[in-house]
N, CA, C, O and CB atoms as a CASP TS submission, in Angstrom:
PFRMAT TS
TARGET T0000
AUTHOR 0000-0000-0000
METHOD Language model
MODEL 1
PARENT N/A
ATOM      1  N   UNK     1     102.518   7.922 -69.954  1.00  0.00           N
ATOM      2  CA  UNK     1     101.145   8.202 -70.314  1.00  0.00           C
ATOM      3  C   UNK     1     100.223   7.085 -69.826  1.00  0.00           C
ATOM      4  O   UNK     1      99.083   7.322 -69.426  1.00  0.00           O
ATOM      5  CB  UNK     1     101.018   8.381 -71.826  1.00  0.00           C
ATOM      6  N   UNK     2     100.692   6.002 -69.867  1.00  0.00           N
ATOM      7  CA  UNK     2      99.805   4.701 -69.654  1.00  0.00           C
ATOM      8  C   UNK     2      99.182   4.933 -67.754  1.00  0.00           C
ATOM      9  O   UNK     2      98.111   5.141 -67.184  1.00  0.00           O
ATOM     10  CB  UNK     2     101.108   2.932 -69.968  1.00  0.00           C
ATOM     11  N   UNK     3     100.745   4.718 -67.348  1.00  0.00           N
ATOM     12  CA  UNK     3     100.646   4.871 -65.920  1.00  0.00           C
ATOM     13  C   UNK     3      99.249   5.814 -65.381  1.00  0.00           C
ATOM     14  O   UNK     3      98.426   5.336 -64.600  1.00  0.00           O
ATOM     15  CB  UNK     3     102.083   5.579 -65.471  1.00  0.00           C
ATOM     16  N   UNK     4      99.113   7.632 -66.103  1.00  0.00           N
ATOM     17  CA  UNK     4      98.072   8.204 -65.545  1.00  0.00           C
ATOM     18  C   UNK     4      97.171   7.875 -66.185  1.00  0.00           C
ATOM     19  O   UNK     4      96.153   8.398 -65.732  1.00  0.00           O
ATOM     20  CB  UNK     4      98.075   9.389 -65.382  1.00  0.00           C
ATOM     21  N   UNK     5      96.928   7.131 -67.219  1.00  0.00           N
ATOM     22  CA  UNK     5      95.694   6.442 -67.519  1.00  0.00           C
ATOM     23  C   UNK     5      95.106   6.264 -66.623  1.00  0.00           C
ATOM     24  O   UNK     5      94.147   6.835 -66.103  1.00  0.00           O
ATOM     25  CB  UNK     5      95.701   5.399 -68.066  1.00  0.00           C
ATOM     26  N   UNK     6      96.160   4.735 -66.209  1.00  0.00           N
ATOM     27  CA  UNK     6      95.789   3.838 -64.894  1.00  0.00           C
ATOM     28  C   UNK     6      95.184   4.177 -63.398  1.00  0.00           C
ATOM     29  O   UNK     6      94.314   3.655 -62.701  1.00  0.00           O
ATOM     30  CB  UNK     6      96.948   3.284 -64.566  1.00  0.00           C
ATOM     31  N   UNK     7      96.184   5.456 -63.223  1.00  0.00           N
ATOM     32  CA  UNK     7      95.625   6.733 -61.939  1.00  0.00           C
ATOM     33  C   UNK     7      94.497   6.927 -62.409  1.00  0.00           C
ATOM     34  O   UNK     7      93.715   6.294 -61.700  1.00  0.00           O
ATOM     35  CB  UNK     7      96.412   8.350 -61.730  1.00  0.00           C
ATOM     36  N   UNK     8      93.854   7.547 -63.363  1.00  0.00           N
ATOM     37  CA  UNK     8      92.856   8.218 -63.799  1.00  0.00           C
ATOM     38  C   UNK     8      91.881   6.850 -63.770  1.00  0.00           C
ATOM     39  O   UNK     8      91.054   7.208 -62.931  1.00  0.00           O
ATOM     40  CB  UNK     8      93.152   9.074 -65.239  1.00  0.00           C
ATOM     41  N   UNK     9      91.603   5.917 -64.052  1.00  0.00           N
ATOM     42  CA  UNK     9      90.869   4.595 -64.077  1.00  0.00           C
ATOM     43  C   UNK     9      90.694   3.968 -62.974  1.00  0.00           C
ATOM     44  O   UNK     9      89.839   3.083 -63.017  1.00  0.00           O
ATOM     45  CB  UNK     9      91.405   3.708 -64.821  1.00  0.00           C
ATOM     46  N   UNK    10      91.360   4.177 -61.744  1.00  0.00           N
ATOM     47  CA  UNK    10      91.486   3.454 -60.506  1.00  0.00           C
ATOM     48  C   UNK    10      90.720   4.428 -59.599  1.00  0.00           C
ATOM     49  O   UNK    10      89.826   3.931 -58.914  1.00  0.00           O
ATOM     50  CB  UNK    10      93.057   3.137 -60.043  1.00  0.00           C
ATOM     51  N   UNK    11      91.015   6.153 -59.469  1.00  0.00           N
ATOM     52  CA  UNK    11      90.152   6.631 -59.154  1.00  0.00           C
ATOM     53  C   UNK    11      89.178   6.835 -59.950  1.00  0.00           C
ATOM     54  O   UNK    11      88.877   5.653 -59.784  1.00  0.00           O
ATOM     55  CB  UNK    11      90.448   7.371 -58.713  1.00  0.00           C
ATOM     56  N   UNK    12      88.366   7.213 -60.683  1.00  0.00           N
ATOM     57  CA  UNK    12      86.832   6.518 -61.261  1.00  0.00           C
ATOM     58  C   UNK    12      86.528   5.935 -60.535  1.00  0.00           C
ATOM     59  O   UNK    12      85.804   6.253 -59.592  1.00  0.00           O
ATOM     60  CB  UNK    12      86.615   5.687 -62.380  1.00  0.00           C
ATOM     61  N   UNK    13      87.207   4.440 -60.870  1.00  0.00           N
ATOM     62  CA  UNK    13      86.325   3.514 -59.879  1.00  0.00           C
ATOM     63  C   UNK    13      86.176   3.840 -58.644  1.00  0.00           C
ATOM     64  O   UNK    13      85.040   3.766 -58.176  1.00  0.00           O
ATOM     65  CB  UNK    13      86.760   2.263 -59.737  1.00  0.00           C
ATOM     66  N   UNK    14      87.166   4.236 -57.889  1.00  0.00           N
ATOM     67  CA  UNK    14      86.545   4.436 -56.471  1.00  0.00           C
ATOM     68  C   UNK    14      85.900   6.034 -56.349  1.00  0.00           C
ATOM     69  O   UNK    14      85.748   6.385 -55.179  1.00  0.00           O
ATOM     70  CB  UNK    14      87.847   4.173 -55.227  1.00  0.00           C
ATOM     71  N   UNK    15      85.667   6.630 -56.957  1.00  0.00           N
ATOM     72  CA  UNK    15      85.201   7.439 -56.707  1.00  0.00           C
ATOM     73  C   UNK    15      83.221   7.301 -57.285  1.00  0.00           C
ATOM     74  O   UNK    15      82.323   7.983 -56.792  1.00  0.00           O
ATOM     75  CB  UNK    15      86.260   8.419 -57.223  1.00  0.00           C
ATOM     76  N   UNK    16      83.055   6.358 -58.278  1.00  0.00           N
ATOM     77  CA  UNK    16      81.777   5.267 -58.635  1.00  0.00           C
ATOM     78  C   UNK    16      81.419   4.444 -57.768  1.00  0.00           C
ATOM     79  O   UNK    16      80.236   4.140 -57.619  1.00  0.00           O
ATOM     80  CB  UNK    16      81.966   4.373 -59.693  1.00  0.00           C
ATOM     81  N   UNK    17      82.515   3.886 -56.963  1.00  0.00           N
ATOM     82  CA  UNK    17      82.609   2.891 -55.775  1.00  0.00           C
ATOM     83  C   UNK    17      81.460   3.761 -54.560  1.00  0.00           C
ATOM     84  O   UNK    17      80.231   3.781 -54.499  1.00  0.00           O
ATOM     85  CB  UNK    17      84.591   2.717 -55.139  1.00  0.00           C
ATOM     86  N   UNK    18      82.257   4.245 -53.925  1.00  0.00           N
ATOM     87  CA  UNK    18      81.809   5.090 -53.170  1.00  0.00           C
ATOM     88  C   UNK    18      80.602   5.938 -52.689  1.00  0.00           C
ATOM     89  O   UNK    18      79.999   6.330 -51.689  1.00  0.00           O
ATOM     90  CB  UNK    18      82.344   5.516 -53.373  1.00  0.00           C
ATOM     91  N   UNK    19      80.653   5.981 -54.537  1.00  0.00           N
ATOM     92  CA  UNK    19      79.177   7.266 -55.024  1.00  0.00           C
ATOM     93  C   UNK    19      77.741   6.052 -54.567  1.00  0.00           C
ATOM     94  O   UNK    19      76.732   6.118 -53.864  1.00  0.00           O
ATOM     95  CB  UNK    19      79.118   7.851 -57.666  1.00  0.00           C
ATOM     96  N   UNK    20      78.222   5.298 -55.202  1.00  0.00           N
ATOM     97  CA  UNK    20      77.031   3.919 -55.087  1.00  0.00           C
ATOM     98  C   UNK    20      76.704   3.756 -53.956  1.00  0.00           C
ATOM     99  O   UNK    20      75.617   4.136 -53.522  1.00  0.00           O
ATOM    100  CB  UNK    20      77.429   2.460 -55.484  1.00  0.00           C
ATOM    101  N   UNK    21      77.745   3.052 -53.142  1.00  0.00           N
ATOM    102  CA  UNK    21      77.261   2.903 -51.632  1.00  0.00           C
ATOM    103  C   UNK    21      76.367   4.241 -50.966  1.00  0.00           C
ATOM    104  O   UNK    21      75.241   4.214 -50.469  1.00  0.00           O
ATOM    105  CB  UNK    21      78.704   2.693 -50.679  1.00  0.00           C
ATOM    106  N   UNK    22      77.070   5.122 -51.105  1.00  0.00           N
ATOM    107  CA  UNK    22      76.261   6.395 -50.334  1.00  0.00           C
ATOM    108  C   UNK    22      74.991   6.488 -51.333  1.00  0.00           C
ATOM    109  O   UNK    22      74.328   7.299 -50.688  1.00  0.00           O
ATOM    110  CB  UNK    22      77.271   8.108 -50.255  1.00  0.00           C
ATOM    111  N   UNK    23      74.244   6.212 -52.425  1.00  0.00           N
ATOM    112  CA  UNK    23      73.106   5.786 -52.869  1.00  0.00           C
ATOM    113  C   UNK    23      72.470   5.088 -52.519  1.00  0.00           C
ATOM    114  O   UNK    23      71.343   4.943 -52.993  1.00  0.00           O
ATOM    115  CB  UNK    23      73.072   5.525 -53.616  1.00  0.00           C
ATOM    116  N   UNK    24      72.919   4.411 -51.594  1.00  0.00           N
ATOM    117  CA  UNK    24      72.475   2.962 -51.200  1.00  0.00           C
ATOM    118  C   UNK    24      72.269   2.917 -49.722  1.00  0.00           C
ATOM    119  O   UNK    24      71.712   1.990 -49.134  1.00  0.00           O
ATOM    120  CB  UNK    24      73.573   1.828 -51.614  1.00  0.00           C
ATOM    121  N   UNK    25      72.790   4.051 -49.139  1.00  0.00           N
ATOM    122  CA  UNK    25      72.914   4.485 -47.561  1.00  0.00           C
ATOM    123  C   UNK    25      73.545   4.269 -46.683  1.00  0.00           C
ATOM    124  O   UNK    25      73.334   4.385 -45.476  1.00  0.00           O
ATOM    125  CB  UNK    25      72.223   4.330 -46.963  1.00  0.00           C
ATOM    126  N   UNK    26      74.868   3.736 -47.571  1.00  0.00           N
ATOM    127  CA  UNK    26      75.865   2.848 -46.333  1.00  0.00           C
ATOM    128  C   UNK    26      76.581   4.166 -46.240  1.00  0.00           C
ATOM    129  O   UNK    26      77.103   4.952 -47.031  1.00  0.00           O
ATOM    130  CB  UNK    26      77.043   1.168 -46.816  1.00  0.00           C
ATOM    131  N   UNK    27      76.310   4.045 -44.417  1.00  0.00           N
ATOM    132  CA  UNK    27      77.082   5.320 -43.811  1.00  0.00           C
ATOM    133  C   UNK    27      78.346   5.714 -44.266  1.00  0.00           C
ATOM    134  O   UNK    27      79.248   4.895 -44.440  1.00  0.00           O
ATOM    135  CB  UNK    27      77.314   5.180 -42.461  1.00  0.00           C
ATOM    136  N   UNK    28      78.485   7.047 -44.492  1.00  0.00           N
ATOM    137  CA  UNK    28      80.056   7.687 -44.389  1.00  0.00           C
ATOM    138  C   UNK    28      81.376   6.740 -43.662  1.00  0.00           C
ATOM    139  O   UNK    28      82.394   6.295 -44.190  1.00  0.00           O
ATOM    140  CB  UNK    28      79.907   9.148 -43.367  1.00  0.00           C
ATOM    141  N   UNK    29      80.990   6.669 -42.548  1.00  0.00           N
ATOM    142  CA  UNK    29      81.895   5.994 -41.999  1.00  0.00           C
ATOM    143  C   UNK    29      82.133   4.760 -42.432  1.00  0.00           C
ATOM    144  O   UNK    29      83.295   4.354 -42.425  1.00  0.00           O
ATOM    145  CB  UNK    29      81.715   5.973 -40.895  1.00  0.00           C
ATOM    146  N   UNK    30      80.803   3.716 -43.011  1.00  0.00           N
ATOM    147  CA  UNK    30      81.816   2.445 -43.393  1.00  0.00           C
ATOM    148  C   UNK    30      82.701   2.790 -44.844  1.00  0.00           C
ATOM    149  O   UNK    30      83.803   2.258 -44.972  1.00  0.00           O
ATOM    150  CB  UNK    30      80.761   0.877 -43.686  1.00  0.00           C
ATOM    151  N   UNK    31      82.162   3.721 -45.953  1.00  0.00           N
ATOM    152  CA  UNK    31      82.986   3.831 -47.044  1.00  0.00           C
ATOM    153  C   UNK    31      84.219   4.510 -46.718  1.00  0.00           C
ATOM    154  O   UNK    31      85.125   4.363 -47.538  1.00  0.00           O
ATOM    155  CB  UNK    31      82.335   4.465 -48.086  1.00  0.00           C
ATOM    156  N   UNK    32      84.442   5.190 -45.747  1.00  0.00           N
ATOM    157  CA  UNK    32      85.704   5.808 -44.996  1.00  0.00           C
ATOM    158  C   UNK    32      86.906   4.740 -44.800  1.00  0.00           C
ATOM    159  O   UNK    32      88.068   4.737 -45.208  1.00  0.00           O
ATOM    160  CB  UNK    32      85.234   6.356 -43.455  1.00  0.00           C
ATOM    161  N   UNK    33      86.121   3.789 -43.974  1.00  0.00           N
ATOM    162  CA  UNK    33      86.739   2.739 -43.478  1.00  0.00           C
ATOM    163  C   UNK    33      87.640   1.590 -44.775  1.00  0.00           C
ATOM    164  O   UNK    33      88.760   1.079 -44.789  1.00  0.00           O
ATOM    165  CB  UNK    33      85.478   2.035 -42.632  1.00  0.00           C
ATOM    166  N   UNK    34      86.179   1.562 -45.970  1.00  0.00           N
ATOM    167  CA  UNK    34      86.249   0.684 -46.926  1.00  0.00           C
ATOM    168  C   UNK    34      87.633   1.409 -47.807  1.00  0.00           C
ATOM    169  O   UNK    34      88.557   0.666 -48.140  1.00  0.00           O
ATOM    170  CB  UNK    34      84.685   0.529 -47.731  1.00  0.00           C
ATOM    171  N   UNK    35      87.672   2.739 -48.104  1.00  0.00           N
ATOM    172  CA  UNK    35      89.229   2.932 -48.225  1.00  0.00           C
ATOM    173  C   UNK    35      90.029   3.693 -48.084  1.00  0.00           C
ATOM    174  O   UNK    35      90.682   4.520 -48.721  1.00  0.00           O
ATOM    175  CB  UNK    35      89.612   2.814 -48.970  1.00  0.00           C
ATOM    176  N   UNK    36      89.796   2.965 -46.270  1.00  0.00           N
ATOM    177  CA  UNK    36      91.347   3.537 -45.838  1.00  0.00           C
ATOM    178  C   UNK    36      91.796   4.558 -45.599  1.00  0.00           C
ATOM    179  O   UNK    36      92.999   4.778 -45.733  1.00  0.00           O
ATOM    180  CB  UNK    36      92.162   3.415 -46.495  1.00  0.00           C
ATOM    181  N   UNK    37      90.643   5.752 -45.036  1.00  0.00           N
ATOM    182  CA  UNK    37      90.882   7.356 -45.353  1.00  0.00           C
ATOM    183  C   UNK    37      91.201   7.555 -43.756  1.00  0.00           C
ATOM    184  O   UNK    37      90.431   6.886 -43.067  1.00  0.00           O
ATOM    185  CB  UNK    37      89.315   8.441 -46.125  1.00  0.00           C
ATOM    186  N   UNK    38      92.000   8.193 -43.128  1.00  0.00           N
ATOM    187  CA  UNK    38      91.615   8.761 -41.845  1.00  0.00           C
ATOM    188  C   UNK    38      91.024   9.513 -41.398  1.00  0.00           C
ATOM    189  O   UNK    38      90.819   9.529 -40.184  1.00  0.00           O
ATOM    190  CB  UNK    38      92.129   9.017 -41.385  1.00  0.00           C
ATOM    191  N   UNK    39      90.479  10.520 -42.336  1.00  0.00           N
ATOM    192  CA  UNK    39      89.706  11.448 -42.415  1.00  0.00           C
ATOM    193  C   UNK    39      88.562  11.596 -43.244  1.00  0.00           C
ATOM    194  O   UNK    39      88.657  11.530 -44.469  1.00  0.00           O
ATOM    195  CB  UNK    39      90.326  12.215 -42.564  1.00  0.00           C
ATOM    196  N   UNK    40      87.356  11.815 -42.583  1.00  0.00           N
ATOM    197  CA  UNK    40      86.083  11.453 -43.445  1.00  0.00           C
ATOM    198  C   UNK    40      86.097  12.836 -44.272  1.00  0.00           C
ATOM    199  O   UNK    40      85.280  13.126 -45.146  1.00  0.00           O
ATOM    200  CB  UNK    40      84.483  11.120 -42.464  1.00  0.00           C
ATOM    201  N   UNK    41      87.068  13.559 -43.884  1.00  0.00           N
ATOM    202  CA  UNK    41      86.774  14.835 -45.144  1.00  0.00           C
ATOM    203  C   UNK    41      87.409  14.380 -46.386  1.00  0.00           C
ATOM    204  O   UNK    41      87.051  15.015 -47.377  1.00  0.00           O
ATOM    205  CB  UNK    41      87.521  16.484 -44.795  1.00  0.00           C
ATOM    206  N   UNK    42      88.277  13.424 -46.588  1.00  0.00           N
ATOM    207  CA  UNK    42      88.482  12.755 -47.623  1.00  0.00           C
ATOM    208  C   UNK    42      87.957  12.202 -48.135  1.00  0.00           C
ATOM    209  O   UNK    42      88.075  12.347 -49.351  1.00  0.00           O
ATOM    210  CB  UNK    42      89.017  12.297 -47.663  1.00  0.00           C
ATOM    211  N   UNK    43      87.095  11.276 -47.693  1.00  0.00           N
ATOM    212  CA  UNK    43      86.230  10.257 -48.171  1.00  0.00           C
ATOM    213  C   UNK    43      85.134  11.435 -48.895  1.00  0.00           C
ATOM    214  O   UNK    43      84.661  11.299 -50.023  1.00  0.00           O
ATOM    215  CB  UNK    43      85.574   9.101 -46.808  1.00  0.00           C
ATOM    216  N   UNK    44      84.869  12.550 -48.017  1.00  0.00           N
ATOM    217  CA  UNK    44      83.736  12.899 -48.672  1.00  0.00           C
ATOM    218  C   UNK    44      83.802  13.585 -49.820  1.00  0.00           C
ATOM    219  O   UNK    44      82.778  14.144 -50.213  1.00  0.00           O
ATOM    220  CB  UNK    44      83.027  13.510 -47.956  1.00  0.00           C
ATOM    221  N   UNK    45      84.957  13.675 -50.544  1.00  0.00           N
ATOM    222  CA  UNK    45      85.321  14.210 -51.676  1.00  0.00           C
ATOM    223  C   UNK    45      85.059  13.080 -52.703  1.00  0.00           C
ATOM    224  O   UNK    45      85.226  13.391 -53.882  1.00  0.00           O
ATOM    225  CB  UNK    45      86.735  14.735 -51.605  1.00  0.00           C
ATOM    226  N   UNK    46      84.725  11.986 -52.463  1.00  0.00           N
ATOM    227  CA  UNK    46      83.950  10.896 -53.322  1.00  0.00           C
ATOM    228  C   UNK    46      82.413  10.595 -52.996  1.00  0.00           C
ATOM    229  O   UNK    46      81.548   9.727 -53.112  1.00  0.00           O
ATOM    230  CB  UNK    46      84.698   9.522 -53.144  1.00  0.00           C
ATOM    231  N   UNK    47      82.578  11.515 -52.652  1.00  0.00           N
ATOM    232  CA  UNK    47      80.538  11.223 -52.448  1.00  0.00           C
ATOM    233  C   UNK    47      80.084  12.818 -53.097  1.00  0.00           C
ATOM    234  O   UNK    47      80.706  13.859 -52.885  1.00  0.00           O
ATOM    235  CB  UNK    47      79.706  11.021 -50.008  1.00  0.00           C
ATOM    236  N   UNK    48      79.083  12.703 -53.764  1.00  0.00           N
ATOM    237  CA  UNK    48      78.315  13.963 -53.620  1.00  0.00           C
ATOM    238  C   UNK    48      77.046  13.560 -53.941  1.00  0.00           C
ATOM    239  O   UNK    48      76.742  12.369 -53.995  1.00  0.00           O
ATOM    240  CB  UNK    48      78.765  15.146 -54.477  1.00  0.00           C
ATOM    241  N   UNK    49      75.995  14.791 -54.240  1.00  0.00           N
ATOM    242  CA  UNK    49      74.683  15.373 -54.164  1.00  0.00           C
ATOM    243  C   UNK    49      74.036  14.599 -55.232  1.00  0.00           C
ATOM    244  O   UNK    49      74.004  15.259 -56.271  1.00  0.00           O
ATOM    245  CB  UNK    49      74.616  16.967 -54.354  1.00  0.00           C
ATOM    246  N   UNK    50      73.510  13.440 -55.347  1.00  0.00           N
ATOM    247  CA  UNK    50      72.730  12.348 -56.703  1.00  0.00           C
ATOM    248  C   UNK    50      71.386  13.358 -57.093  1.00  0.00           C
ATOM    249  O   UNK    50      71.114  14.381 -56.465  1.00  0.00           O
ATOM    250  CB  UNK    50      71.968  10.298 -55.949  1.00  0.00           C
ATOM    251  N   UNK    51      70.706  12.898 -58.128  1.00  0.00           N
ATOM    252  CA  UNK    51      69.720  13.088 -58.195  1.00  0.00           C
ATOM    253  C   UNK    51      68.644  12.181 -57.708  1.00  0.00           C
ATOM    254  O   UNK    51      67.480  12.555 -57.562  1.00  0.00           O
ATOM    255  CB  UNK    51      69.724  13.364 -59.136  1.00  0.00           C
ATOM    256  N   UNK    52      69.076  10.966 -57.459  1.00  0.00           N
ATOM    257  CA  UNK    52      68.254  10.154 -56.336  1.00  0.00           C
ATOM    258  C   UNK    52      67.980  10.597 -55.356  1.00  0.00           C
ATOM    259  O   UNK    52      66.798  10.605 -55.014  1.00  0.00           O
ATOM    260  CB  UNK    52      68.689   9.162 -55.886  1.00  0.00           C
ATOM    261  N   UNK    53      69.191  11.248 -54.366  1.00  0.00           N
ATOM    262  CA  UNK    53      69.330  11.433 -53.318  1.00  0.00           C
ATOM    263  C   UNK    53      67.716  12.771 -53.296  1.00  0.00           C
ATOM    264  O   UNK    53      66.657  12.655 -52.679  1.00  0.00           O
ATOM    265  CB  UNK    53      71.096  11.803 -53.017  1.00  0.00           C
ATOM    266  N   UNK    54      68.089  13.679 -54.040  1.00  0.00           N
ATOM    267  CA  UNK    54      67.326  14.776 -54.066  1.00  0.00           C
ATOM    268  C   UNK    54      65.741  14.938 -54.340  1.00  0.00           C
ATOM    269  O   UNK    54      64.896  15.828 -54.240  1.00  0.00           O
ATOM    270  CB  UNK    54      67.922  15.410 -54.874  1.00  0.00           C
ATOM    271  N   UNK    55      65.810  13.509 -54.765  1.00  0.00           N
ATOM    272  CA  UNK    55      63.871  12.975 -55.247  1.00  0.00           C
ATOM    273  C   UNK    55      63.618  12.900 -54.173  1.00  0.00           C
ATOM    274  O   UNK    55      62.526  13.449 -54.026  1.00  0.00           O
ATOM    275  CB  UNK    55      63.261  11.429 -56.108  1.00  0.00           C
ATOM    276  N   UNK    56      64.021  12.489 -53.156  1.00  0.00           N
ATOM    277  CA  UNK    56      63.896  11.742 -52.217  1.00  0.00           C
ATOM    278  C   UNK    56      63.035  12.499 -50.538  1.00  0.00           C
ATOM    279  O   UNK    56      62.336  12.207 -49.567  1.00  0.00           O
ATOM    280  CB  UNK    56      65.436  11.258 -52.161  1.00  0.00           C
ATOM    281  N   UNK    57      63.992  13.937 -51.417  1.00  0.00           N
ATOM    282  CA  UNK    57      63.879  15.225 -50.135  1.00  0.00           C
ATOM    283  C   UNK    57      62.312  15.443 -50.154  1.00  0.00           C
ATOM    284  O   UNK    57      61.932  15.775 -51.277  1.00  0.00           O
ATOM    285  CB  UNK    57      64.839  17.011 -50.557  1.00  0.00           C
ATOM    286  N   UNK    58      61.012  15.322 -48.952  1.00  0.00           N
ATOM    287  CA  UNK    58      60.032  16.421 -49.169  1.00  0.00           C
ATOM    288  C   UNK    58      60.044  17.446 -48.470  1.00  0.00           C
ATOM    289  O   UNK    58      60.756  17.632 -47.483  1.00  0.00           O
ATOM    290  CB  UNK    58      58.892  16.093 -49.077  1.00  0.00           C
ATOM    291  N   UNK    59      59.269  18.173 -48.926  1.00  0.00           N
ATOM    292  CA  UNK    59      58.745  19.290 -48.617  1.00  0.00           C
ATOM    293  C   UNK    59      58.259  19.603 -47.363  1.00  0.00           C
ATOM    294  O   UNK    59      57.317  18.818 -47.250  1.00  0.00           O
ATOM    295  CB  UNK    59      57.950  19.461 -49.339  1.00  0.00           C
ATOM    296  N   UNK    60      58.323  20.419 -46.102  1.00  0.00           N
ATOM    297  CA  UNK    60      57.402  20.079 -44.884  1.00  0.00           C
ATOM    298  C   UNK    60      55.871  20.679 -45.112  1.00  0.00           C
ATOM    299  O   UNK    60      54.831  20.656 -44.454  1.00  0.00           O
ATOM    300  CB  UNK    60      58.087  20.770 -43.444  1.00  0.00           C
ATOM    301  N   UNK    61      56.265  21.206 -46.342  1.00  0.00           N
ATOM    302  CA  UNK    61      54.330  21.538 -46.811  1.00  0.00           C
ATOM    303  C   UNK    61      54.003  20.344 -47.246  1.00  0.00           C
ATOM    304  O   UNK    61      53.718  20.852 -48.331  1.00  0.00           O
ATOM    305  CB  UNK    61      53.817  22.772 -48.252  1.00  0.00           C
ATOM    306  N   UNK    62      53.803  19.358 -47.397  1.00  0.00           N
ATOM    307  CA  UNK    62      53.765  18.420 -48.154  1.00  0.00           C
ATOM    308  C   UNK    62      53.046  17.381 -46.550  1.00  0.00           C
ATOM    309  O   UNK    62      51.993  16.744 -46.547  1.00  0.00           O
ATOM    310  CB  UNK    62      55.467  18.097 -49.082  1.00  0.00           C
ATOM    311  N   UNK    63      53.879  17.508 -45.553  1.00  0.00           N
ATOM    312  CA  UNK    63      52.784  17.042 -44.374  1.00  0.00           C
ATOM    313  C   UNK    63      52.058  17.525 -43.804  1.00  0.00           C
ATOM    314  O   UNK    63      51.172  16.880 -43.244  1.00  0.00           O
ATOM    315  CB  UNK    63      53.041  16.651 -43.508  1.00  0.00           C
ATOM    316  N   UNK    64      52.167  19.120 -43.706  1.00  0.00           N
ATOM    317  CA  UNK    64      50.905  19.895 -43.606  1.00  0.00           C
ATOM    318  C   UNK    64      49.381  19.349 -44.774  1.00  0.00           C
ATOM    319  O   UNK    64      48.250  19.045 -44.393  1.00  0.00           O
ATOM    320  CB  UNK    64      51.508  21.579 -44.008  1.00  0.00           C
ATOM    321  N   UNK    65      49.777  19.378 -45.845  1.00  0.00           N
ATOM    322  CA  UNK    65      48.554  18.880 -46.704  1.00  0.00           C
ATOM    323  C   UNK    65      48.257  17.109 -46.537  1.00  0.00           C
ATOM    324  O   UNK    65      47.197  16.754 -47.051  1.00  0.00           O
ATOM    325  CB  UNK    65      48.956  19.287 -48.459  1.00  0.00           C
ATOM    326  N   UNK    66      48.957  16.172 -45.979  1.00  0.00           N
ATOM    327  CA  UNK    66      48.559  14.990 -46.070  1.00  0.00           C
ATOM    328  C   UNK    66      48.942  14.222 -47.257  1.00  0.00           C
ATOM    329  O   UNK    66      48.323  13.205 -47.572  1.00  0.00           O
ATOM    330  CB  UNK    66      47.349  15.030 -45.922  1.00  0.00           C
ATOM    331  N   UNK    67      50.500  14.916 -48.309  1.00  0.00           N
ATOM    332  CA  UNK    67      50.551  14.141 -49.286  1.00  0.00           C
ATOM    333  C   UNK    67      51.508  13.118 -48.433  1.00  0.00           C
ATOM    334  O   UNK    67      51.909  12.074 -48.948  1.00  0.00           O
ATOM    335  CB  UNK    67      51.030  14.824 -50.704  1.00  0.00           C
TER
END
């Protein structure tokens, strides 16, 4: 029981790890790199969709009006 604690606690963190950096804008590829994935379709199973990320999106009406 302890042991999948430990599984369960180690990914968290890297999956918090990860989430952060891509908040922060460090490319796919360096958090890929950072662990160790050969495949960025792996890595990207620790990243997803923030609500930061999504404030962030505008509108292209939004340069039509000059906001």
């Amino acid at each position: 029981m302890r042991e999948s604690m430990w599984r369960c606690a180690v990914q968290t963190f890297r999956y918090s790890f990860a989430t952060h950096l891509s908040e922060n804008d460090i490319d796919l590829r360096y958090i890929q790199e950072l662990h160790g994935h050969k495949s960025s379709k792996t890595t990207e199973i620790y990243t997803h969709v923030s609500n930061k990320d999504i404030g962030r999106i505008k509108s292209p009406l939004d340069s039509l009006s000059g906001k």
